[in-house]
C-alpha positions in Angstrom: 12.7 74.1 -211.9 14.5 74.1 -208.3 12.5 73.6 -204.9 13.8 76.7 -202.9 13.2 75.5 -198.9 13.4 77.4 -195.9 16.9 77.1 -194.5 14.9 76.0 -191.4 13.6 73.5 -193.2 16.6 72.0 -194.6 18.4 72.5 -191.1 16.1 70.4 -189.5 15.9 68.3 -192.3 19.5 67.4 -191.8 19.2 66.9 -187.9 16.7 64.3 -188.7 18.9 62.4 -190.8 22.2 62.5 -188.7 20.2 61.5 -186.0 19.0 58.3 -188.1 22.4 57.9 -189.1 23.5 58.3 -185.6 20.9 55.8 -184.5 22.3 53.0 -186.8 25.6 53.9 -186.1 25.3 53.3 -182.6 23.7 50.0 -182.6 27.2 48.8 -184.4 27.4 46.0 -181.5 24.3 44.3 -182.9 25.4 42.3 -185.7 22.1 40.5 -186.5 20.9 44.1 -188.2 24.2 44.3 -190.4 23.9 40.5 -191.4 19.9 41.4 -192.0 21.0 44.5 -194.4 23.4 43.0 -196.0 26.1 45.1 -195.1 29.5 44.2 -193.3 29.9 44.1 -189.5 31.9 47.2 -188.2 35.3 45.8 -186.7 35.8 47.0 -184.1 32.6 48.5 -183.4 34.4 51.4 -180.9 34.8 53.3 -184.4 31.0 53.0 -185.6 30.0 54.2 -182.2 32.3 57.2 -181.8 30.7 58.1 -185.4 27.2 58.1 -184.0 27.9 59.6 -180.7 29.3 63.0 -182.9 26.2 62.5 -185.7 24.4 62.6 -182.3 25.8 66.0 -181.1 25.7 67.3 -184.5 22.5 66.9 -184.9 21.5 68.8 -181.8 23.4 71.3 -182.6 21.5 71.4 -186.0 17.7 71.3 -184.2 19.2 74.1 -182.0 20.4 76.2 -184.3 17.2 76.0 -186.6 15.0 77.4 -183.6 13.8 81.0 -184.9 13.7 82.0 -181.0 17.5 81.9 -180.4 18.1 84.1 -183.2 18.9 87.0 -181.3 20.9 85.0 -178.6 22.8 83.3 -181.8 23.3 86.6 -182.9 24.9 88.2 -179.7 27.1 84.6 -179.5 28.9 85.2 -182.4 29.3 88.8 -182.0 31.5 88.2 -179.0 33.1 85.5 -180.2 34.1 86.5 -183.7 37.0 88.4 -184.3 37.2 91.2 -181.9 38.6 94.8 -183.1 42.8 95.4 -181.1 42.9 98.0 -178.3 45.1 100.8 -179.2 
C-alpha cells in the first residue's frame, strides 16, 4: 500500500531536512561534533560550508515554493519567463 502525501507536504518536508543538513554542514569548523559522531573532520572546512550555505538557499526556496498563496504569483513568474512565442 503507498502513502500518497500532499506535494505540500513533501515540499516542506524536504525544506526541513536540507535545512538540518544545512545546519550541520555549516558547523564544519567545529570538530568536537565530527569527533563526537564519529565521522571524519571536513578538510578544509570552506567546502562543507559552501554545501550548507546552498542547502540553506535551497531550502528557502523549497518553504517558498510550498506556500499555497503564491500560486498565482508562481504561476504568472513562469509564464514570462518560459519560453516565449517569436515575433513575426
Amino acid at each position: 500500500m503507498l502513502l500518497r502525501l500532499p506535494p505540500r507536504l513533501v515540499l516542506r518536508l524536504d525544506a526541513i531536512c536540507d535545512a538540518s543538513l544545512a545546519i550541520f554542514l555549516l558547523a564544519s569548523t567545529w570538530d568536537a561534533l565530527f569527533e563526537f559522531l564519529g565521522l571524519p573532520v571536513p578538510k578544509p572546512a570552506l567546502y562543507a560550508q559552501l554545501l550548507g550555505a546552498t542547502l540553506v538557499g535551497l531550502a528557502i526556496v523549497e518553504w517558498l515554493v510550498a506556500d499555497p498563496t503564491l500560486a498565482s504569483a508562481k504561476s504568472r513568474a513562469a509564464s514570462h519567463s518560459g519560453a516565449r512565442s517569436p515575433r513575426r
